[in-house]
C-alpha positions in Angstrom: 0.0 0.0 0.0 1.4 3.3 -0.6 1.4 5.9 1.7 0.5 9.5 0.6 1.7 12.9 2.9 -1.4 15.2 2.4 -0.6 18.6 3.5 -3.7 21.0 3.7 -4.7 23.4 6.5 -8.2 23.6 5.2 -10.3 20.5 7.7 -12.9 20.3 4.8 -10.6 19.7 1.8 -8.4 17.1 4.1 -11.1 15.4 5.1 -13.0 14.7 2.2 -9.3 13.9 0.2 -7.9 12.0 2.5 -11.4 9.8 3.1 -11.4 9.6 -0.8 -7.9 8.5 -1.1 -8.4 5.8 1.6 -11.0 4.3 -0.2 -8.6 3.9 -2.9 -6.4 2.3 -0.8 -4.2 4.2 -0.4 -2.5 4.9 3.6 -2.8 8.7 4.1 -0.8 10.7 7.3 -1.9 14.1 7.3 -0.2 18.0 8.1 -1.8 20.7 8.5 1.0 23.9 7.9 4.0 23.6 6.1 6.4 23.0 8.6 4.6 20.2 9.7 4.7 18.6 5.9 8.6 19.0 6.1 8.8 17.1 9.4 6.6 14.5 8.6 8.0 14.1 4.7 11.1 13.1 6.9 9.6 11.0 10.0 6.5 9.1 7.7 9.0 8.8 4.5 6.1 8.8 2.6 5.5 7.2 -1.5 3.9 10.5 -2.3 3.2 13.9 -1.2 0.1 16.0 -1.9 1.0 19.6 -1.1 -1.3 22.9 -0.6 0.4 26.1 -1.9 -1.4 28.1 0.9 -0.4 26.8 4.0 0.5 28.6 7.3 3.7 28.7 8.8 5.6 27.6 6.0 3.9 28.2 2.5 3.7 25.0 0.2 6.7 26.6 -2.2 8.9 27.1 0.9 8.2 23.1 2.6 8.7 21.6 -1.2 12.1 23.2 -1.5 13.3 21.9 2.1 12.0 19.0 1.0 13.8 18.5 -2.0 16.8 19.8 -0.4 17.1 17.2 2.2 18.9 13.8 0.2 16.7 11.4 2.5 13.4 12.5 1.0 14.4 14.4 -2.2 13.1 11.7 -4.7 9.7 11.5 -3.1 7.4 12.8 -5.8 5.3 16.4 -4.8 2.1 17.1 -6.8 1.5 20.7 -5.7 -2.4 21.6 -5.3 -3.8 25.0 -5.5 -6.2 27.0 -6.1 -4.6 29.4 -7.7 -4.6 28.6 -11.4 -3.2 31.7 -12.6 -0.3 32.2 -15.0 2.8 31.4 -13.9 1.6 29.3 -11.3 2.5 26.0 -12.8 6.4 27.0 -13.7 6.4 28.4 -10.6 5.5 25.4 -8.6 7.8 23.2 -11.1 10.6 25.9 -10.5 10.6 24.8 -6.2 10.7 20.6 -7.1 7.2 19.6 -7.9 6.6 17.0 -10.4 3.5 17.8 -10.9 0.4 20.0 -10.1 -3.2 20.3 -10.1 -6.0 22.8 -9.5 -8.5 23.0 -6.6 -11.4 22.1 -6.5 -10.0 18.6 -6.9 -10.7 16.5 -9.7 -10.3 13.2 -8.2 -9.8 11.1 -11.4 -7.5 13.8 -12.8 -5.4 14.0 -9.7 -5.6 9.7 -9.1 -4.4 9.7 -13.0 -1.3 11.9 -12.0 -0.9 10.2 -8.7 -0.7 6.7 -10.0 1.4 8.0 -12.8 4.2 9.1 -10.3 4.0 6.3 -8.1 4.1 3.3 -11.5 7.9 1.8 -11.0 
């Protein structure tokens, strides 16, 4: 089973994703601010890690590039979430180490497509 790192501050959007991605069957740990995504990228060594943009404490651009700094978890794939779909937004979240990146409101087909893409061997 592989385990997914959602980090979202907003209760309603972690709930109903993380419920979601359980039924898939997938294992999901959860943080709720940046800083707390970094820390538990490194203690839950996670298959995958869902990150919100707009996050307290540490912003999801900030967290991704700790992230990807630290050699432990650097290869862990980070599909950046937002819902800010304005230009620019995509290069910019590819620019701090996502591989990939999808809008809010969640399509969950869409973002199970990209998921299962990064996790395939």
């Amino acid at each position: 089973m592989s385990k997914i790192l959602l980090v979202e501050d907003n209760e309603m959007n972690r709930d109903m994703l993380s419920r979601r991605l359980q039924r898939k069957g997938y294992e999901v740990v959860i943080a709720t601010d940046g800083e707390q995504g970094v820390a538990m990228a490194q203690s839950e060594l996670p298959d995958l890690i869902l990150m919100d943009m707009s996050l307290p404490v540490l912003d999801g651009w900030q967290a991704t590039r700790m992230i990807k700094a630290q050699p432990t978890i650097a290869s862990v794939p980070i599909i950046a979430l937002t819902a800010h779909a304005m230009a620019g937004d995509q290069e910019k979240c590819f620019a701090a180490g996502c591989d990939d990146y999808d809008t809010k409101p969640v399509d969950l087909p869409r973002l199970l497509a990209k998921i299962e893409a990064l996790l395939a061997p």
